[in-house]
C-alpha positions as CSV (number, residue, x, y, z in Angstrom):
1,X,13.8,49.9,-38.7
2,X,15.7,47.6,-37.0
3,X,13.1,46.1,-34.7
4,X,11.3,45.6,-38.0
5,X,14.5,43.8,-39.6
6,X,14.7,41.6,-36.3
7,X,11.4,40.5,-36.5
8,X,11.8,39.9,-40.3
9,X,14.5,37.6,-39.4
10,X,12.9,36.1,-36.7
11,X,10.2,34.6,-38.8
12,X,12.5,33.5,-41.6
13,X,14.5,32.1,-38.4
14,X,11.7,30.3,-37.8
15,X,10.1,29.5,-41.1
16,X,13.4,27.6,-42.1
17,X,13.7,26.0,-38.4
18,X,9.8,24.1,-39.6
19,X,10.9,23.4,-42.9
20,X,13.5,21.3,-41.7
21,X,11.6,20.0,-38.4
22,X,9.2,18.5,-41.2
23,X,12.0,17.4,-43.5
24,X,13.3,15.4,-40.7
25,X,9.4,13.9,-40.0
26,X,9.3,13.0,-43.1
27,X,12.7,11.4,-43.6
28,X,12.0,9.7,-39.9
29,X,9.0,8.6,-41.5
30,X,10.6,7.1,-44.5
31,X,12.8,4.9,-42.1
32,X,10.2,3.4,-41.0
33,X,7.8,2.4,-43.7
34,X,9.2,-1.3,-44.5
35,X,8.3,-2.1,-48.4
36,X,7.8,-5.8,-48.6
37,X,7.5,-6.9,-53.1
38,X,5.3,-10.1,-53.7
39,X,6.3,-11.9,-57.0
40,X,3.5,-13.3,-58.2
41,X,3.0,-13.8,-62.1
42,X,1.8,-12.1,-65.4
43,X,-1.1,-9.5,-65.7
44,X,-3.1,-12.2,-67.6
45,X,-3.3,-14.4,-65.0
46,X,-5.3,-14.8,-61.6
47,X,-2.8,-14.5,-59.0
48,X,-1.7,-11.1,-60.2
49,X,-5.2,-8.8,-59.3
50,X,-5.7,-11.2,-56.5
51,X,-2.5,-10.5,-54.4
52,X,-3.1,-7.1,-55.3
53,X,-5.8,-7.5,-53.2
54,X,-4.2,-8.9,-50.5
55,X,-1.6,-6.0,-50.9
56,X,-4.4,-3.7,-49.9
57,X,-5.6,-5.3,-47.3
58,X,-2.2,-5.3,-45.6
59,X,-1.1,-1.8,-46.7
60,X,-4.2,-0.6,-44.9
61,X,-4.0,-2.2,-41.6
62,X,-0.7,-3.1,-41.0
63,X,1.5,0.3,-40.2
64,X,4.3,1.3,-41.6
65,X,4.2,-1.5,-43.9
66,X,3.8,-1.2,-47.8
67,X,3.3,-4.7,-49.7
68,X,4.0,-4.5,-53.6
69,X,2.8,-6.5,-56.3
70,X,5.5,-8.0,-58.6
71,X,4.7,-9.0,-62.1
72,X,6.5,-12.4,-62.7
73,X,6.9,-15.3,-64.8
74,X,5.0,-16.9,-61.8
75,X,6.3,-20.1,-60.1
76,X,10.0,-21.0,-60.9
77,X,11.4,-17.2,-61.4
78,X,9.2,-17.0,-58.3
79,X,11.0,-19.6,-56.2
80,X,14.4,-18.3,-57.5
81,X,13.8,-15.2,-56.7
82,X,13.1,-16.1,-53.0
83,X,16.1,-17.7,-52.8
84,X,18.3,-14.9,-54.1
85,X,17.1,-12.8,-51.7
86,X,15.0,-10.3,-54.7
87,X,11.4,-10.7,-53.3
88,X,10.1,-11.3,-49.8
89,X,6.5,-12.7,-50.2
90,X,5.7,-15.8,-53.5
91,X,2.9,-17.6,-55.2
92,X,4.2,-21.1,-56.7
93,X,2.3,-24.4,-57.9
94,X,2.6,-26.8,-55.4
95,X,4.8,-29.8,-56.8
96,X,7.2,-27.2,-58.1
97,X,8.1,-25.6,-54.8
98,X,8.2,-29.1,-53.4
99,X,11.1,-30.2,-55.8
100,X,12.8,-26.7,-55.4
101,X,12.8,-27.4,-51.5
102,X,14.2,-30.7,-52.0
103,X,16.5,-29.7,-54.9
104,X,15.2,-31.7,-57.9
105,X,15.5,-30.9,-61.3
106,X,14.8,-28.5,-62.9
107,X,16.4,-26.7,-59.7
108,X,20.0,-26.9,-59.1
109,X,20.1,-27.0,-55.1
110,X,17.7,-27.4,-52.2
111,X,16.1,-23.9,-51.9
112,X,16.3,-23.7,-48.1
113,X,15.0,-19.7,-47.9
114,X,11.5,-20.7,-49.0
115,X,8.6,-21.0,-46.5
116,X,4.9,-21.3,-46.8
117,X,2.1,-19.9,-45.6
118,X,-0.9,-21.7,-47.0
119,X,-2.9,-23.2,-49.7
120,X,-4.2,-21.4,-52.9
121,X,-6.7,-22.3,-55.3
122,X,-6.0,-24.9,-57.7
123,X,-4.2,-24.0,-61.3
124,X,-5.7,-26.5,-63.8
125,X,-3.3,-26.4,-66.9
126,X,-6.0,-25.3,-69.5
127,X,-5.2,-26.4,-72.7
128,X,-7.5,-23.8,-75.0
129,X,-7.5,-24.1,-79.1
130,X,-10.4,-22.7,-81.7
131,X,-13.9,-24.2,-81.5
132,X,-13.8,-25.3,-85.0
133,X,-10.0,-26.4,-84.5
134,X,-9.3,-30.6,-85.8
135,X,-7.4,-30.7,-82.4
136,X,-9.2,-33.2,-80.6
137,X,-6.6,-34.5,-78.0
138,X,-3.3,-34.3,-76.9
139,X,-1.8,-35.9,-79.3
140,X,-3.1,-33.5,-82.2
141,X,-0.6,-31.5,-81.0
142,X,1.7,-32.8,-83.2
143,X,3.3,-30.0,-85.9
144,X,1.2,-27.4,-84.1
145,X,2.3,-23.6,-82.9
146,X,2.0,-24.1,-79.0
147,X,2.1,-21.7,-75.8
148,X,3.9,-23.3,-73.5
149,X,4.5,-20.1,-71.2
150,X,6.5,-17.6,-70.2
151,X,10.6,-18.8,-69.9
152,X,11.1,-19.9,-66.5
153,X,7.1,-20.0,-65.5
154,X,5.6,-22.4,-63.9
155,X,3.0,-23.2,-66.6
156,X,6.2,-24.0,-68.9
157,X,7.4,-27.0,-66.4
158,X,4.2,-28.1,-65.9
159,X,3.8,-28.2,-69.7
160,X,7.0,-29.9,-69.9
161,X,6.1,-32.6,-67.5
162,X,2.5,-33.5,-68.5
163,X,3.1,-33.6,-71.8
164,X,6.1,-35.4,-71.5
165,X,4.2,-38.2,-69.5
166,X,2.1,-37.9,-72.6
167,X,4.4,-38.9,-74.8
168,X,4.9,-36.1,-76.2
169,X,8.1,-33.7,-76.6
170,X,8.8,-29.7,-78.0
171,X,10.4,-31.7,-81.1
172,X,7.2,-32.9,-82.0
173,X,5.5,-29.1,-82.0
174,X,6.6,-25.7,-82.0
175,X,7.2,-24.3,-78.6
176,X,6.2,-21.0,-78.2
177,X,7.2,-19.0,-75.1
178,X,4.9,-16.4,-74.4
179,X,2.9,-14.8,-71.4
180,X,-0.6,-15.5,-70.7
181,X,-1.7,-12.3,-72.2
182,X,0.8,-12.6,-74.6
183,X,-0.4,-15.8,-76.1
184,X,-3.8,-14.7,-76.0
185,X,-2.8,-12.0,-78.5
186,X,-1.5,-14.5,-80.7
187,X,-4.4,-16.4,-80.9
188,X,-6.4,-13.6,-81.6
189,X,-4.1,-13.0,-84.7
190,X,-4.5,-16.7,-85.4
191,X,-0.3,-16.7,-85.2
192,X,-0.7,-20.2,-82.3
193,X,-3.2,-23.4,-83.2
194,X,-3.1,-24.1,-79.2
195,X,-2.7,-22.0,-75.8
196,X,-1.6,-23.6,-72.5
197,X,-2.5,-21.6,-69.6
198,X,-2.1,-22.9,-65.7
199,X,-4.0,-20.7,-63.3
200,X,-7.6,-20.9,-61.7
201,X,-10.5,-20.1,-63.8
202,X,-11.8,-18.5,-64.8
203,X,-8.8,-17.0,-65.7
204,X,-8.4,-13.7,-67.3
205,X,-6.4,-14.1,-70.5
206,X,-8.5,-17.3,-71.7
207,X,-12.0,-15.4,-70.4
208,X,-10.6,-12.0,-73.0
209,X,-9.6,-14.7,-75.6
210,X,-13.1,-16.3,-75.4
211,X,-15.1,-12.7,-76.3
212,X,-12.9,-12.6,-79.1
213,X,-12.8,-15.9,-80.5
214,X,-15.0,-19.0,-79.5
215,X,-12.4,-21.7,-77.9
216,X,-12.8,-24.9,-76.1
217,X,-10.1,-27.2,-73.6
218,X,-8.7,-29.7,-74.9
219,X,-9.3,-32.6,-71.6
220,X,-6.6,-35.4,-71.1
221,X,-7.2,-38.6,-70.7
222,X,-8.1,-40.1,-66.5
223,X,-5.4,-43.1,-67.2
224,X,-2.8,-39.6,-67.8
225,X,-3.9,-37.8,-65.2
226,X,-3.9,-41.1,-62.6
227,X,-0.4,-41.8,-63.8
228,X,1.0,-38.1,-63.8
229,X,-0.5,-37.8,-60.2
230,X,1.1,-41.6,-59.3
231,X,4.6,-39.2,-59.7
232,X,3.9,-36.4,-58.5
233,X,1.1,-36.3,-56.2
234,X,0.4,-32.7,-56.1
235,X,-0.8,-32.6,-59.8
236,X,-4.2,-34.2,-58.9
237,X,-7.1,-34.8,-61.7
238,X,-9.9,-32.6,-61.6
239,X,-12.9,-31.1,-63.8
240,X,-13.5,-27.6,-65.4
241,X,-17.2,-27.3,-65.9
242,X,-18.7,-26.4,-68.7
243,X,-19.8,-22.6,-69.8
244,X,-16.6,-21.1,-67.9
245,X,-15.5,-19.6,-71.5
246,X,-17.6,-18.9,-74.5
247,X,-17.6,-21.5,-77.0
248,X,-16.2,-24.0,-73.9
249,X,-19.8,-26.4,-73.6
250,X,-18.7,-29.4,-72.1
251,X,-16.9,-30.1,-68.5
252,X,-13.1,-30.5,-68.9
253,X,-10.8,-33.3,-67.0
254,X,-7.4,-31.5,-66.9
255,X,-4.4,-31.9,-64.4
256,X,-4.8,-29.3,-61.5
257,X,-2.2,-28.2,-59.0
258,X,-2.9,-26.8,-56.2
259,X,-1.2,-23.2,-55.6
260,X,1.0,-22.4,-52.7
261,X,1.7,-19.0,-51.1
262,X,4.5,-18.3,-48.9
263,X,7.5,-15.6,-47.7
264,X,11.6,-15.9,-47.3
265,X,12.8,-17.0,-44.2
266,X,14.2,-13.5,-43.3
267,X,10.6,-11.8,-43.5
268,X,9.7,-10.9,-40.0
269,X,7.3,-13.9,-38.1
270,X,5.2,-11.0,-37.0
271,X,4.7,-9.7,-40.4
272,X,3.8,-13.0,-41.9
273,X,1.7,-13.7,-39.1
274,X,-0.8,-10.6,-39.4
275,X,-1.0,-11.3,-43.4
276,X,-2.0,-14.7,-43.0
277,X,-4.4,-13.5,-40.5
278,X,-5.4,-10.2,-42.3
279,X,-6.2,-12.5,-45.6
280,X,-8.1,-15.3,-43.5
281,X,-10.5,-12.8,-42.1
282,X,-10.9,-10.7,-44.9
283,X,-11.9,-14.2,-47.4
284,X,-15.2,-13.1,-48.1
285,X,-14.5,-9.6,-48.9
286,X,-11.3,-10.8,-51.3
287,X,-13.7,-13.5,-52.8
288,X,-15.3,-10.4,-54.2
289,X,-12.3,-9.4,-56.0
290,X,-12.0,-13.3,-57.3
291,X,-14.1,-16.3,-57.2
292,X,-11.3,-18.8,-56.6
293,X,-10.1,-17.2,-52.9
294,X,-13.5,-19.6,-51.7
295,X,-11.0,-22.1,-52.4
296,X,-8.1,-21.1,-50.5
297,X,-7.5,-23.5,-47.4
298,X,-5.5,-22.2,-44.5
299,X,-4.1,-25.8,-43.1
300,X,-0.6,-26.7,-41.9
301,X,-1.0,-29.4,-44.4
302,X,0.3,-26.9,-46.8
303,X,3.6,-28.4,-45.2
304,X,3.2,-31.5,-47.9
305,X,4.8,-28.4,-50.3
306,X,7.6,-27.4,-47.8
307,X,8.5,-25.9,-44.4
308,X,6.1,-23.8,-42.7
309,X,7.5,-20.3,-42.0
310,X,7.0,-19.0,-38.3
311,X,4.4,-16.5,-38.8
312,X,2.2,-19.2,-40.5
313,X,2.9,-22.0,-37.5
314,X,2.0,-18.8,-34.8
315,X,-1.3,-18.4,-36.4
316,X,-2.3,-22.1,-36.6
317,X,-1.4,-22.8,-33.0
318,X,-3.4,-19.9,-32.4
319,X,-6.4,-21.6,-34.8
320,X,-6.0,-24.7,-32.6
321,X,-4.6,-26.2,-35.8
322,X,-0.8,-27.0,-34.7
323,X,0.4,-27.8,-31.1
């Protein structure tokens, strides 16, 4: 009986001495997956399912690493949020995190924690009403409902500044700030004459809008978009074609801006290195995902924006691309 109550206790002994043997593997474990957020921008958009991609990519070759997809109001909470230290990776229109690095309005200060990695796609601000709507041009904006974007988003300044150069200010409409997906709601409900949406196409709220309702883009004029990009030269003219949206039959002239991806300064060189790398060599597969990675450019040129970060200069030296 008492050999039997030694060996009982001898296996408990030992069943407790593995239950915390795997406690501590699991909690040494813990300590050393790194979680990394990306802050990218609303479901509606593109950039959203795209660097959700990316995220998988990375989570699946890069150990101990996990990469999570932030929903955002996309470029200026973006950039503010890399600042403050809240996110580590950042999607941002071009011209945008070029005045946050140099600390023009509509930022307060030089935001010297941002750093690139390379060029996105290019986020045309699509202007989309009702097929049958009497809005022809910019101007028959005037007294309408508009979506201007989310507070804080990128779409919003770039509203703000294009239609501005226009001629154009929110007194002369109602201003309307609302999410990609948000606004294409409202249209649905015929709530908003007009929907403003800045991403690449085609882009996901505009293309669930379209089944619904037919829409076309409203295009500005070339002598707006050559004196827009005359300011600021990373809002460059460019064309939508025609058929990208049902009910949208003619090509579009809007003002594109190319897209920017980056990380903080504090993210680790390495890790930044192996994601550029990771996202370059896996283009064609993530092209599958969406169309407008083909237009992705990995170039130190990207330095037109702001300040390259390590891991991004490493892997075009080792491209041949930097000295």
């Amino acid at each position: 009986m008492k050999d039997r109550s030694l060996t009982i206790l001898t296996v408990v002994s030992i069943a407790v001495a593995l239950v915390i043997v795997g406690a501590a593997a699991a909690d040494s474990h813990a300590e050393k997956m790194k979680r990394y957020s990306v802050a990218t921008g609303g479901t509606g958009g593109t950039v959203y399912p795209m660097f959700g991609a990316i995220a998988e990519i990375v989570n699946r070759n890069v150990k101990n690493v996990k990469l999570t997809v932030e929903v955002t109001a996309a470029s200026n909470e973006n950039l503010r949020l890399i600042q403050t230290g809240e996110v580590d990776f950042f999607i941002s229109n071009g011209q945008l995190c070029s005045k946050a690095v140099k600390g023009e309005k509509p930022f307060p200060t030089k935001f010297d924690k941002v750093r690139l990695a390379g060029w996105m796609h290019g986020s045309p601000l699509q202007i989309a009403v009702f097929a049958k709507s009497n809005i022809k041009s910019l101007m028959d904006l005037k007294g309408k409902k508009v979506v201007v974007g989310a507070v804080g988003s990128g779409n919003e300044a770039s509203v703000r500044i294009i239609f501005g150069m226009a001629g154009l200010t929110y007194k002369d409409f109602k201003p309307l700030y609302l999410s990609f997906s948000e606004g294409a709601a409202a249209m649905k409900d015929r709530r908003v004459d007009v929907l403003t949406v800045q991403a690449g196409y085609p882009t996901t709220a505009l293309l669930d809008l379209s089944t619904s309702v037919p829409i076309r883009l409203i295009p500005v004029e070339m002598a707006l978009a050559k004196k827009v990009n005359a300011k600021y030269p990373l809002y460059i003219p460019s064309t939508i074609p025609a058929n990208i949206y049902k009910g949208q039959t003619e090509p579009t002239l809007v003002i594109d801006s190319p897209g920017v991806w980056g990380a903080a300064a504090s993210v680790p060189a390495d890790l930044v290195y192996q994601v550029v790398k990771l996202t370059k060599e896996n283009i064609d597969e993530l092209a599958n995902v969406h169309v407008a990675f083909k237009q992705w450019k990995f170039e130190p040129s990207v330095q037109a924006a702001g300040p390259l970060h390590p891991g991004a200069i490493r892997y075009y030296k080792e491209l041949g691309l930097m000295k």
